[in-house]
Structures are given as structure tokens and as C-alpha cells.
C-alpha positions as CSV (number, residue, x, y, z in Angstrom):
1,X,-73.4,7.5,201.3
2,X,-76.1,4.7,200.9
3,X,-76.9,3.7,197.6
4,X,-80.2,2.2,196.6
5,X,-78.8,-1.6,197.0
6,X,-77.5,-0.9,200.6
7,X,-80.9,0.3,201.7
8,X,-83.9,-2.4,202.4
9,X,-87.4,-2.2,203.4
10,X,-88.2,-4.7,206.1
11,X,-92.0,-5.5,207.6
12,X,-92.6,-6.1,210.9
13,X,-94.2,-9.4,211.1
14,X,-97.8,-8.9,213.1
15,X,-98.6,-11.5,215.9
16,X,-101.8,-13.8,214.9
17,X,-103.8,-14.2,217.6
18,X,-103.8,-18.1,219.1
19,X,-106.5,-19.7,218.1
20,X,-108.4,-22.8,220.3
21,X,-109.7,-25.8,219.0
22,X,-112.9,-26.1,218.8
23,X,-114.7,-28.2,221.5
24,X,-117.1,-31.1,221.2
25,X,-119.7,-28.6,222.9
26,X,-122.3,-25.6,222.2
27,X,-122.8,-22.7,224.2
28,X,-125.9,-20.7,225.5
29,X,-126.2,-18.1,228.1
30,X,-128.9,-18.1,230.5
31,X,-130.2,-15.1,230.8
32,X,-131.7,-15.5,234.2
33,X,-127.9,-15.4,235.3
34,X,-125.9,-13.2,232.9
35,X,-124.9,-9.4,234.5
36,X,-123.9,-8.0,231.6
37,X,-120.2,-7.6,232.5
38,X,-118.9,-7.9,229.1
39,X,-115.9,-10.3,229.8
40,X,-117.2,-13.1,227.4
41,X,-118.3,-10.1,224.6
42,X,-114.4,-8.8,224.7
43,X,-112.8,-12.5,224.8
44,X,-114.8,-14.1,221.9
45,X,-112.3,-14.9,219.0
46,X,-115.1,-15.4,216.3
47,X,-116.9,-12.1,217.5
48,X,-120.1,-14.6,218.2
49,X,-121.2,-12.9,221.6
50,X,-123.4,-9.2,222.0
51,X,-124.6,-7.5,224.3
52,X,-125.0,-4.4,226.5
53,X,-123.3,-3.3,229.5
54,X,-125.4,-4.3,232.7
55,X,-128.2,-6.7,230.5
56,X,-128.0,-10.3,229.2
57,X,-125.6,-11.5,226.1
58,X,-126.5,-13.6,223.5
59,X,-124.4,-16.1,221.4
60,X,-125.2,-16.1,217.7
61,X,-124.8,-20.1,217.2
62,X,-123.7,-19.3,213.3
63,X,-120.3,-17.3,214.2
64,X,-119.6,-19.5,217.4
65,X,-116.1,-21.0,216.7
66,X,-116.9,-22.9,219.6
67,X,-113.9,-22.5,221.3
68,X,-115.3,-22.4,225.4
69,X,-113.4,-19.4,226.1
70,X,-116.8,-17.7,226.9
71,X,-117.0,-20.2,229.2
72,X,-113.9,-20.3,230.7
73,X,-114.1,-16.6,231.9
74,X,-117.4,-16.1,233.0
75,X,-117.0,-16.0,236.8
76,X,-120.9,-16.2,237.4
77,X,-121.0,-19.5,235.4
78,X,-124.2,-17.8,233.1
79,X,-122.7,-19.8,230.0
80,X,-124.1,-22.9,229.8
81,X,-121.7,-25.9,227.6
82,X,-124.3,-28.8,226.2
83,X,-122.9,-31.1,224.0
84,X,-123.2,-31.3,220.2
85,X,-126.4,-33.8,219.5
């Protein structure tokens, strides 16, 4: 038998997401360009990006952790990076 003392409780540790730097940039997206695809909406870390399937996605500038990873995987280059002023 197992008494009380024998018996412990452990946690399993959760994995924190990794977390970029932020970069010396801002980010837009034209909307001229943007298809809607969603990749940037569903790889934003600070939640910053919305939008609808098939129409243009906008950046809100005051959740932006300005990371560039919108940037980095939109493959129609609609994100546009202009540096801080």
C-alpha cells in the first residue's frame, strides 16, 4: 500500500510560447494588396491583426508588439515595415 507521503502530485510544466524582439520598425498593410488569407491574423503573438477571410486585414498600432512576424509570412508582401520616426 501507498501511504499519503509516498504519493505526490506533480504539474506538467506548459511550454511559453517564444517570444521575438521587437523590431526598430511599424507595420501597415496595404489594402490594395492584402487577399485575406489569414496567415498574418493566426501568426500574430500580441493578437494586433483582424480581419475576414477573403477581405483586407488591419493592424491595430496599440497591440502591435512589433515583432515583423506578420511580415515575415505574408507571401504577397501586402505588409508594409516603415521605420519608427
Amino acid at each position: 500500500m501507498f501511504s499519503k507521503e509516498d504519493i505526490r502530485i506533480e504539474e506538467k510544466a506548459k511550454a511559453l510560447p517564444v517570444v521575438k524582439p521587437p523590431t526598430p520598425f511599424r507595420y501597415y498593410i496595404r489594402a490594395d494588396k492584402c487577399t485575406g488569407c489569414l496567415l498574418c491574423v493566426k501568426a500574430c503573438q500580441g493578437k494586433a491583426l483582424s480581419g475576414e477571410f477573403k477581405k483586407p486585414h488591419v493592424i491595430d498600432q496599440e497591440k502591435c508588439t512589433r515583432c515583423g512576424t506578420c511580415f515575415d509570412v505574408c507571401k504577397i508582401k501586402a505588409v508594409l515595415r516603415l521605420p519608427l520616426e
